[in-house]
C-alpha positions as CSV (number, residue, x, y, z in Angstrom):
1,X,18.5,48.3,-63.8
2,X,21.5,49.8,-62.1
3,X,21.0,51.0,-58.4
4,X,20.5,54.6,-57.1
5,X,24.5,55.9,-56.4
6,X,25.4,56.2,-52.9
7,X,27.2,59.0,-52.5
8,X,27.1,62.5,-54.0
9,X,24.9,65.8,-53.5
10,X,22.2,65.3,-50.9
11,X,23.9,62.0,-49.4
12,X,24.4,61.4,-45.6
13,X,27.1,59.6,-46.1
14,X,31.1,60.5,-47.5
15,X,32.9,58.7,-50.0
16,X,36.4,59.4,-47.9
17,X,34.6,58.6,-44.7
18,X,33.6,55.6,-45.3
19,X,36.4,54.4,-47.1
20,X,38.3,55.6,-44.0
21,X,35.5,53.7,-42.2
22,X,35.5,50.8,-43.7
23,X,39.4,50.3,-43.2
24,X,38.8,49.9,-39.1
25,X,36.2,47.5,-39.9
26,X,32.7,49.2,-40.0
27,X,30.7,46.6,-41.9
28,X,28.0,49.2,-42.7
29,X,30.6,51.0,-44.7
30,X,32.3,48.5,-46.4
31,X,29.1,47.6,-48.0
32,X,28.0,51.2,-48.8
33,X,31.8,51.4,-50.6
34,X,30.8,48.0,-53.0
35,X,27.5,48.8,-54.0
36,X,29.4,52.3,-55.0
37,X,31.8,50.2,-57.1
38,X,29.4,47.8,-58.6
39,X,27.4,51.1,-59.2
40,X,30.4,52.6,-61.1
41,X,30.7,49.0,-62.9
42,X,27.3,48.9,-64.5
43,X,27.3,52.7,-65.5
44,X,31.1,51.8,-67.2
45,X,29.9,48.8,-69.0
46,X,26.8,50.9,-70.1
47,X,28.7,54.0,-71.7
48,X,31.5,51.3,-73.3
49,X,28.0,49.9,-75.3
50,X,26.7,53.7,-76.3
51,X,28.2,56.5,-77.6
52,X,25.7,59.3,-77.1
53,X,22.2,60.1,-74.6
54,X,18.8,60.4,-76.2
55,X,17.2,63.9,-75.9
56,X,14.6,62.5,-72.7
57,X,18.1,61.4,-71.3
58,X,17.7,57.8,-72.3
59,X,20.5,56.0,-73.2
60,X,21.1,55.2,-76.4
61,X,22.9,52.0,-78.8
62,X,24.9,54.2,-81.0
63,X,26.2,50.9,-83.6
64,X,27.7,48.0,-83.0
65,X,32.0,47.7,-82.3
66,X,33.3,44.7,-84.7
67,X,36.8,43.3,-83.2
68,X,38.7,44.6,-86.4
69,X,37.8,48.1,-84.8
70,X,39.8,48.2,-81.9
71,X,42.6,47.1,-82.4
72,X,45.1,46.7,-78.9
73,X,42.1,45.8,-76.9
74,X,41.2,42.3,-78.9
75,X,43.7,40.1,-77.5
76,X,45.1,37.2,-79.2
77,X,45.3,33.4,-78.6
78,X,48.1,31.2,-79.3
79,X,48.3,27.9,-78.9
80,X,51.6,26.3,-80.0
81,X,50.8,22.8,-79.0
82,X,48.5,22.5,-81.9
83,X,51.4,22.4,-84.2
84,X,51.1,21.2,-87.3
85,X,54.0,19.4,-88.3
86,X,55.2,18.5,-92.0
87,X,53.9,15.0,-92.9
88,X,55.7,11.8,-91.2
89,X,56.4,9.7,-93.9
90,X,58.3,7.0,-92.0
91,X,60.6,4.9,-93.9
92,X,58.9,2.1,-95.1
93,X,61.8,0.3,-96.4
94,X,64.1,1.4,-93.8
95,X,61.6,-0.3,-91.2
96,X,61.8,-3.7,-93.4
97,X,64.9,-4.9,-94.2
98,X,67.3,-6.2,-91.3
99,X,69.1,-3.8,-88.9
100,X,72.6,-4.2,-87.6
101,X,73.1,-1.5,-84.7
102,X,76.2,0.4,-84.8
103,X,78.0,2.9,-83.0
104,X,81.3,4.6,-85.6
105,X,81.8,5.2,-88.5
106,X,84.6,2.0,-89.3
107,X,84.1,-0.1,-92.3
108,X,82.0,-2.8,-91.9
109,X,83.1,-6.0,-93.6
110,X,80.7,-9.6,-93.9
111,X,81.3,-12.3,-96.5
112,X,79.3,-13.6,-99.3
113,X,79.3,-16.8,-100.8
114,X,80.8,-16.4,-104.8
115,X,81.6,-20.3,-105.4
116,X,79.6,-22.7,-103.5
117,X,80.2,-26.2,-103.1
118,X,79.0,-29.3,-105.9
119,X,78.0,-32.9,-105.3
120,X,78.6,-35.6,-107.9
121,X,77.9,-39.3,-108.2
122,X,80.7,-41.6,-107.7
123,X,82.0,-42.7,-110.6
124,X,82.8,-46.0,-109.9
125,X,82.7,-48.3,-106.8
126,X,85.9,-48.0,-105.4
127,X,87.1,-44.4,-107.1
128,X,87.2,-41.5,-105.6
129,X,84.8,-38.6,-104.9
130,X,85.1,-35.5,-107.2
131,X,86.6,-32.6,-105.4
132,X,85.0,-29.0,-105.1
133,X,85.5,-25.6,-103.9
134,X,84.0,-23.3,-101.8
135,X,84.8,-19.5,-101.6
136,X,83.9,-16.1,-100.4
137,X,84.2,-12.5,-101.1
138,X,84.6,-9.6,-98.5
139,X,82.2,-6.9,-99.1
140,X,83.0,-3.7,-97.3
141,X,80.8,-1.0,-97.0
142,X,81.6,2.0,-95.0
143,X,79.0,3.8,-93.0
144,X,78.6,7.8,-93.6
145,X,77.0,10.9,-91.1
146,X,73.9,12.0,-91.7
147,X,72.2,14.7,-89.9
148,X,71.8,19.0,-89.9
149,X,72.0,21.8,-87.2
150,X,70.1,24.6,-86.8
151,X,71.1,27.9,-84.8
152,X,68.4,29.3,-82.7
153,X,68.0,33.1,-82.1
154,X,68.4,34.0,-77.8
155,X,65.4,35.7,-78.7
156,X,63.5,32.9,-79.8
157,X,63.9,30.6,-77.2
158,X,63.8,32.7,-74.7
159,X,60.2,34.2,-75.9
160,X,58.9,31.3,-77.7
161,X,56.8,28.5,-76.0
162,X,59.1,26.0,-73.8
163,X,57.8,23.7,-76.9
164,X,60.0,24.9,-79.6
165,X,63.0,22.8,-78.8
166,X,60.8,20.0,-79.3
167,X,59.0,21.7,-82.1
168,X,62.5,21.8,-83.9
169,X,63.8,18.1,-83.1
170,X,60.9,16.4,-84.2
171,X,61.1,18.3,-87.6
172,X,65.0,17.2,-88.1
173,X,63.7,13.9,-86.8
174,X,61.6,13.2,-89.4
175,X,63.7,15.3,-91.9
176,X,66.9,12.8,-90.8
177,X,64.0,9.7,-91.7
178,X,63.0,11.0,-94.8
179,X,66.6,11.8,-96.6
180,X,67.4,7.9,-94.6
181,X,64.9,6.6,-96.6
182,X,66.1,8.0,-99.9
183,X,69.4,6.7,-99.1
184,X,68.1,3.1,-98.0
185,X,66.2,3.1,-101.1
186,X,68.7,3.8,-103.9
187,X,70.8,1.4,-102.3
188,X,68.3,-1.0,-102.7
189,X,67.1,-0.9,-106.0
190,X,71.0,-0.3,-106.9
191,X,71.7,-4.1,-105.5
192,X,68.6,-5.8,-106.7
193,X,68.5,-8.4,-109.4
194,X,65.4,-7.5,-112.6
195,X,62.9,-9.9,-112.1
196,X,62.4,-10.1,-115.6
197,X,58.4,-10.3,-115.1
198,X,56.2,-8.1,-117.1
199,X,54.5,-5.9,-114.8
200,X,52.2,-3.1,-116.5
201,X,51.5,0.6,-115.5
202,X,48.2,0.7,-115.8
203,X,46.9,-2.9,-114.7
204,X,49.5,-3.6,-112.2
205,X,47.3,-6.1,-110.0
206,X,48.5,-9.3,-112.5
207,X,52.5,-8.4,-112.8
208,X,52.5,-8.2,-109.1
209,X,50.8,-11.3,-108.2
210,X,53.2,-12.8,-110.4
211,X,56.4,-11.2,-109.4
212,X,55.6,-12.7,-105.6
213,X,55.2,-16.1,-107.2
214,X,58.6,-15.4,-109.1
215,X,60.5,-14.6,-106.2
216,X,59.7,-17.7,-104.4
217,X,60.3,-19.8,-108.1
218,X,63.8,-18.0,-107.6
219,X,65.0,-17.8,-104.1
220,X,62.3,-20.7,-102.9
221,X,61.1,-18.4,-99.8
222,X,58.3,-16.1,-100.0
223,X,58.5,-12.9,-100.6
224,X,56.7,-11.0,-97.6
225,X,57.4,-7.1,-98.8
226,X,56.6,-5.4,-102.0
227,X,57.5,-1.6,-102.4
228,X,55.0,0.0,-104.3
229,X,55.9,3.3,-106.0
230,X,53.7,6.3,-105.2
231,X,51.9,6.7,-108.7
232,X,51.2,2.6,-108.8
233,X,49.6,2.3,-105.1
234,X,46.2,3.8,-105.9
235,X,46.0,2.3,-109.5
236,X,46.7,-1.5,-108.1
237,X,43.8,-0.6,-105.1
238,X,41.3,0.5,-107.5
239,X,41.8,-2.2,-110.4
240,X,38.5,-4.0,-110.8
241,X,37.8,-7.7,-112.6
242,X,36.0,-8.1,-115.6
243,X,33.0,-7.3,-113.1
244,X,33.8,-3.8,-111.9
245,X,34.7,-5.5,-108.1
246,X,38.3,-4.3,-106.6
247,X,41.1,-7.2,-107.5
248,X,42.1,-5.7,-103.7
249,X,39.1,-5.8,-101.5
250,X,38.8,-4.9,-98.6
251,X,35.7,-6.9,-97.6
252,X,35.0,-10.3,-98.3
253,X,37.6,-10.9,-100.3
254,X,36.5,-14.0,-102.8
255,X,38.8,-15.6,-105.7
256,X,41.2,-13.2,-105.4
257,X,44.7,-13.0,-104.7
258,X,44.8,-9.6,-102.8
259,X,43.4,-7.9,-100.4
260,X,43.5,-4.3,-98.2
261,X,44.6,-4.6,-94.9
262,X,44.0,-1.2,-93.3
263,X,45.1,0.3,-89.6
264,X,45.1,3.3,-87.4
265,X,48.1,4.6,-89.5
266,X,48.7,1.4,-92.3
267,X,47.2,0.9,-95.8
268,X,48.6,-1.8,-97.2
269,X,47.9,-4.4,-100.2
270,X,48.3,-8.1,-99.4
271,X,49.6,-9.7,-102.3
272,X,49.3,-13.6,-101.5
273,X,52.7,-13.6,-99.1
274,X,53.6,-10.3,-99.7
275,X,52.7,-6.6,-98.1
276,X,52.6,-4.0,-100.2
277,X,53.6,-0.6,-99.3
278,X,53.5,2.4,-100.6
279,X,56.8,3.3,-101.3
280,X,57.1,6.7,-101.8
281,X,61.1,7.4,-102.0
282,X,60.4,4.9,-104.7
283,X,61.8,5.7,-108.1
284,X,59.4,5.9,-110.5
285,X,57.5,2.8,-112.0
286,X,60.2,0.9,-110.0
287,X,58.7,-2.2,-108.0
288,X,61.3,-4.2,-105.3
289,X,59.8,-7.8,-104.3
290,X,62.2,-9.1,-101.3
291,X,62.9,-10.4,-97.8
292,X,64.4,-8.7,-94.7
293,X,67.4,-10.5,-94.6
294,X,67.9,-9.2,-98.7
295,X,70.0,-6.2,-97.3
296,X,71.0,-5.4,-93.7
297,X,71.0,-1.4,-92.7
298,X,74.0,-1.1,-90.8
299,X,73.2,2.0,-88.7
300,X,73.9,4.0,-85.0
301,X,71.3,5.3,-82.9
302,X,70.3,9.2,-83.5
303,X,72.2,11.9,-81.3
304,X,71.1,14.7,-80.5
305,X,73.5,17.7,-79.6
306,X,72.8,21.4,-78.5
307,X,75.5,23.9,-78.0
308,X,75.5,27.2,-76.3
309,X,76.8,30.5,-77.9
310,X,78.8,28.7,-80.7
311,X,78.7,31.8,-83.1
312,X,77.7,33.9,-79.8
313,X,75.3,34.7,-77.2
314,X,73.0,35.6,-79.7
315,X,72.4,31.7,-80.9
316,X,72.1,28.8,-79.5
317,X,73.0,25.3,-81.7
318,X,70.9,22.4,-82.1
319,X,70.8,19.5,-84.3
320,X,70.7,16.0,-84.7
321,X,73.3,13.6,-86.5
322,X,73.7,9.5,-87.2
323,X,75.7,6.5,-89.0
324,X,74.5,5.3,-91.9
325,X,75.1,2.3,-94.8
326,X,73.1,-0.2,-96.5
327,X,74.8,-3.8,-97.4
328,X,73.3,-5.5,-99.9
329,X,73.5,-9.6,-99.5
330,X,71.3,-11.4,-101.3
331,X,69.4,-8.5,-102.8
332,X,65.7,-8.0,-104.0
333,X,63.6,-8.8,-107.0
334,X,62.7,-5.6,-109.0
335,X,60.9,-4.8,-112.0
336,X,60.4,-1.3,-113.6
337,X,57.0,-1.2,-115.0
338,X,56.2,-0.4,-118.3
């Protein structure tokens, strides 16, 4: 119940007097001044909650105020570090083959082996060894930029939250990895060699298994990557056996030649040496079995590059840009199922 009001008709004491009071320190009035205010409080918050008196002079609850009612009073909360960014694929062949760090964009040249030495028996005793050859080819490849700009509005970064520089660079970041990966991955299936093992769309589990034991019959190392294309991952992980249990378990794996390994951001089959991923740049129904050392990924590190006023002082420029080439050396194993 709100208290009596202190000043008005009938009161000893003056609203002006005491405020005048209260400013040369008279304690007595100070206090008289905030039980006024805390008395004008209560009766404000009361007559915000009713919109009319009842006849005995009661107060009466009029309805109830919903927030879509008053609009300009109902603030707003934003919270721009709860951004939900667009999904980070990650390059999962671009993390798997090998890696050569460079720095321009000057053609890169290696060699690879086209005539490789022979060893023969000796005729005779006494005649000489037969002679052989040994040659290589130059392959060139020739890195290209990658990368996009975006011009940001004054307006928006001088309103918007400190994040959104970041906000922006993390979407061309992962929008540099994703079109990366493409690149990484046609180049890739461009310089692999057809396994020429049958591998089947809808029971993929047995034409994998035996593409990892193919690469090993040709290249006699194991194969410790398999890129799975995106339509093919969930069919090989839910293939049963004759008995309805997963050819891929991931408990308890018995007789079986796969298995799910599983992380805080990793699903992956283990087929006997080699990972599979999901591959999802992948073209489709096309499986690569291979090694790291299969191709080398020559490229720079990323830059990043922000430029004041270039169209004006209404924009501001930032963007992100790198070197890129894939050289194929070996080469994978590929199959396209069917």
């Amino acid at each position: 119940m709100r208290g009596e009001p202190i000043y008005g008709p009938g009161r000893t004491n003056a609203f002006l007097t005491d405020g005048f009071l209260a400013s040369r320190g008279d304690s007595e009035a100070r206090e008289r001044q905030t039980r006024h205010f805390a008395h004008l409080d209560d009766v404000g918050v009361a007559l915000e909650r009713a919109q009319s008196w009842g006849a005995g002079g009661e107060l009466m609850r009029a309805g109830e105020v919903l927030s879509s009612e008053i609009p300009g009073a109902y603030p707003n909360d934003y919270l721009p570090g709860l951004l939900t960014p667009r999904i980070l694929k990650g390059r999962p062949m671009g993390s798997f083959y090998d890696r050569f760090p460079i720095a321009d964009a000057r053609p890169r040249i290696f060699p690879k082996v086209t005539t490789s030495t022979t060893i023969a028996v000796q005729s005779a005793e006494g005649a000489a060894l037969s002679a052989t050859d040994f040659a290589t080819t130059a392959v060139t490849v020739t890195p290209l930029m990658y990368g996009a700009f975006t011009d940001v509005s004054r307006q928006a970064l001088d309103g918007a939250d400190p994040a959104v520089n970041a906000m922006l660079l993390q979407d061309l970041l992962e929008g540099y990895a994703q079109a990366s990966e493409a690149v990484i991955k046609t180049a890739v299936e461009a310089g692999s060699t057809a396994s020429g093992i049958t591998l089947l769309i809808a029971t993929p589990y047995a034409g994998a298994i035996a593409n990892v034991v193919n690469y090993y019959a040709v290249r006699n190392k194991a194969a410790t990557g398999a890129f799975v294309p995106s339509a093919a991952f969930p069919v090989l992980l839910a293939q049963p056996d004759t008995t309805g249990r997963p050819l891929v378990p991931l408990l308890g794996p018995t007789n079986s030649d796969g298995a799910l390994t599983v992380g805080d951001d990793v699903l992956a089959a283990q087929l006997l040496s080699a990972s599979g991923r999901l591959s999802y740049a992948s073209t489709v129904n096309v499986w690569v079995f291979g090694r790291p050392n299969d191709f080398v990924i020559f490229e720079s590190s990323i830059a990043q590059f922000s430029y004041e006023q270039p169209v004006g002082p209404q924009a501001v420029r930032i963007g992100i840009w790198g070197y890129l080439v894939v050289g194929a050396r070996l080469g994978s194993l590929k199959i396209t199922a069917t």
